[in-house]
Every structure is written in structure tokens, then in C-alpha cells.
C-alpha positions, 0 to 999 in steps of 0.5 A: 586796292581802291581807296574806298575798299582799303577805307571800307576794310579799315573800318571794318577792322577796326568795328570787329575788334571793337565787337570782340572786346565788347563781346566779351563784356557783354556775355560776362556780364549776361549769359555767363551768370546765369550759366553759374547758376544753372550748372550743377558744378564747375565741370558742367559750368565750364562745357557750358561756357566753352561752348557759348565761347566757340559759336560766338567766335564761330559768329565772329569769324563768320562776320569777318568773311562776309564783310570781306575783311579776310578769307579763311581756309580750313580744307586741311583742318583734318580732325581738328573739330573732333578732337578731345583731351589732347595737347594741341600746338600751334604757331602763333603768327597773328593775333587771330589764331586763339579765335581762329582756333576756338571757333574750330573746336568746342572743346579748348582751354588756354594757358593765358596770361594773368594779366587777362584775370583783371582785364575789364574786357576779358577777365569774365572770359577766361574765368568762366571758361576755366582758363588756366593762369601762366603764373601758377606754381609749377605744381599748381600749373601741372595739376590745373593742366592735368584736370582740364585733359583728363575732363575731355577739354583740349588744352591750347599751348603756344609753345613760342610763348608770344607771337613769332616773326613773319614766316618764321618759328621761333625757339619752342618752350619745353613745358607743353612737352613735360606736361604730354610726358607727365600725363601720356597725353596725345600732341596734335600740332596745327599750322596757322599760315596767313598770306599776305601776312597781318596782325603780326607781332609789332604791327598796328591793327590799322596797317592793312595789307594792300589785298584781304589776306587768307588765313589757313589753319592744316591739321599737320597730325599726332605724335604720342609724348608717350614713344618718348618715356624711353630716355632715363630722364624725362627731360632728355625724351622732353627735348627730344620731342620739342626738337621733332615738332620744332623740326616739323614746323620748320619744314613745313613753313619752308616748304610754303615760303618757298 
């Protein structure tokens, strides 16, 4: 790679997550106050905000292949854009995946840190759109969770809890499964690959890989938590299940490293 296009893509890196952070600013300061007032409830506010919320990534992600800061493949995206009130999985390798995810689906809630509530860039965000705090009670966290699925919306987990190594799946939590036992909720899983790899856990935005690099979201299929309510205790069927879908994730990634 040339010195002027590895200059060019730097600072196109770095004005693209600029504009994110000021992005979301700028709509929880405009847009999303006057959705509050013209929503009847905060069902209708939350669709509303979830849909402003997914074309404006799609915008983003859009702005990032055509300044040619990286190439996005979703031949294999299956039936990821129509897909409501399901568990959906995926692995976390970058720190695009929530917005790679949510401009493919208008229909996502996520389960995101509470240090986001008071984020000056984001806290508009993830409270208009009915995002769902990590710190909740865990019958407050069950109960917030159910609604959202039984309101239509997806619910987004990274069962890694953070992001993983490169090429690697790390140890999954068993919450999201407890949760598909509790509410006979359909688990969808999602690979997010990209290649060369960047943005990944412990590396600075700035440290550019040499060529621009292609991320690639599959739609790896379902599995229904419900086949699994066989075992006497729903633990044993939860870790069961999470042993399946890590397994799965496990061979795949092999199987595209190798």
C-alpha cells in the first residue's frame, strides 16, 4: 500500500469515528426528542428510534465503502434483515460488529454496558432506542429482556461478553441461553469474519492494516432453545445448548482459517 492511500484511509478512519460519536450527538439532541413527542408510547417510540438508528448505520456503513475505507460482504446474510423477535448471536472480533449488525436489521435491541447511560456521545442512543443495561437485577434483566422479544425486536447478545482474539472464539456466557429456555425464543447465530483483521481487542484504531480489509457477516441458521427443555434442570439443556453453538462457531472459524 502507498504512502498517500495508507494516508488517505488513516484519516478517513479516523473522520469516520469522529462522525459516529457526533452522530449520535447530534440525533439525541434533534431527531430523537421529537420522536418522544410524536409517539404515543414508548413501544411506538422505541420502533421509531430503532428505525432512525439502523438507516443511519446503513448510511455509515455505506460512507465506509465508498471512501474505500473497507469492503463489506453479506452474500451469505440469509435471512438476517427479516428476522423478529429472536435471539441473535454473534462473535465479536471488531469494533464495527454492532453497527455492521444494526444497519443489516431494523429490528435490534442490545444488551450494553451501563457505562454507555452516561456517555455524552451515546447515552441518547441506547436510551431512546430501549437499550437494555448489563447491571439490572437479574429479574429485572429476565423481564426487560422477555418484553423486548415479545415486542417483535431482536435481541443482540455477545455471548463472549467482550471482544474475542483474532481468529478466535472465546469461553460463551450461558445467559442468552437461560434466557431462550425461559421464553422459548428461536436462537439465530451470525459469524462476523473480517480479513485482513483490524479494529480488534487491544489495537488502536490508527494501526491500519497494510490492504483495506473485507468484513463478512453469514447467517450460520437456528436452533430452537426449545429441543433442549428435555434435561430436568434447565441448567444442564442451558449448557448443553451453549456447548452446541460454541462447537459450531468453533468449526466454522476452522474451517475459514484453515
Amino acid at each position: 500500500m502507498g504512502l498517500l492511500d495508507r494516508l488517505r484511509r488513516l484519516v478517513g478512519t479516523g473522520l469516520a469515528f469522529a462522525s459516529l460519536g457526533l452522530g449520535g450527538m447530534v440525533l439525541a439532541a434533534t431527531v430523537f426528542p421529537v420522536i418522544a413527542l410524536i409517539s404515543g408510547n414508548t413501544g411506538d417510540r422505541i420502533r421509531r428510534t430503532q428505525h432512525v438508528v439502523h438507516w443511519s448505520f446503513r448510511l455509515y456503513i455505506l460512507l465506509l465503502r465508498h471512501s474505500r475505507i473497507i469492503d463489506l460482504d453479506v452474500s451469505a446474510i440469509g435471512g438476517i434483515p427479516a428476522c423478529r423477535g429472536s435471539i441473535i448471536v454473534a462473535n465479536h472480533p471488531t469494533l464495527l460488529d454492532v453497527v455492521l449488525l444494526m444497519s443489516l436489521n431494523p429490528h435490534l435491541r442490545c444488551i450494553v454496558k451501563h457505562q454507555l447511560w452516561e456517555n455524552p456521545f451515546l447515552s441518547g442512543v441506547v436510551k431512546s432506542a430501549g437499550y437494555i443495561r448489563n447491571d439490572l437485577p437479574s429479574d429485572a434483566m429476565a423481564r426487560a429482556c422477555s418484553e423486548a422479544l415479545a415486542s417483535g425486536s431482536n435481541l443482540l447478545v455477545f455471548p463472549e461478553g467482550t471482544r474475542s482474539h483474532q481468529g478466535e472464539i472465546g469461553r460463551f456466557h450461558r445467559g442468552f441461553a437461560n434466557l431462550a429456555m425461559l421464553t422459548g425464543t428461536e436462537i439465530r447465530m451470525v459469524l462476523i469474519t473480517c480479513n485482513p483483521v483490524t479494529l480488534v481487542k487491544g489495537e488502536p484504531w490508527w494501526r491500519i492494516p497494510d490492504r483495506r480489509p473485507t468484513f463478512r457477516v453469514a447467517d450460520m441458521g437456528a436452533l430452537e432453545a426449545s429441543d433442549y427443555l428435555s434435561y430436568p434442570y434447565r441448567s444442564i439443556g442451558a449448557r448443553r445448548l451453549v456447548a452446541c453453538i460454541e462447537e459450531r462457531y468453533s468449526d466454522r472459524l476452522a474451517k475459514n482459517n484453515g
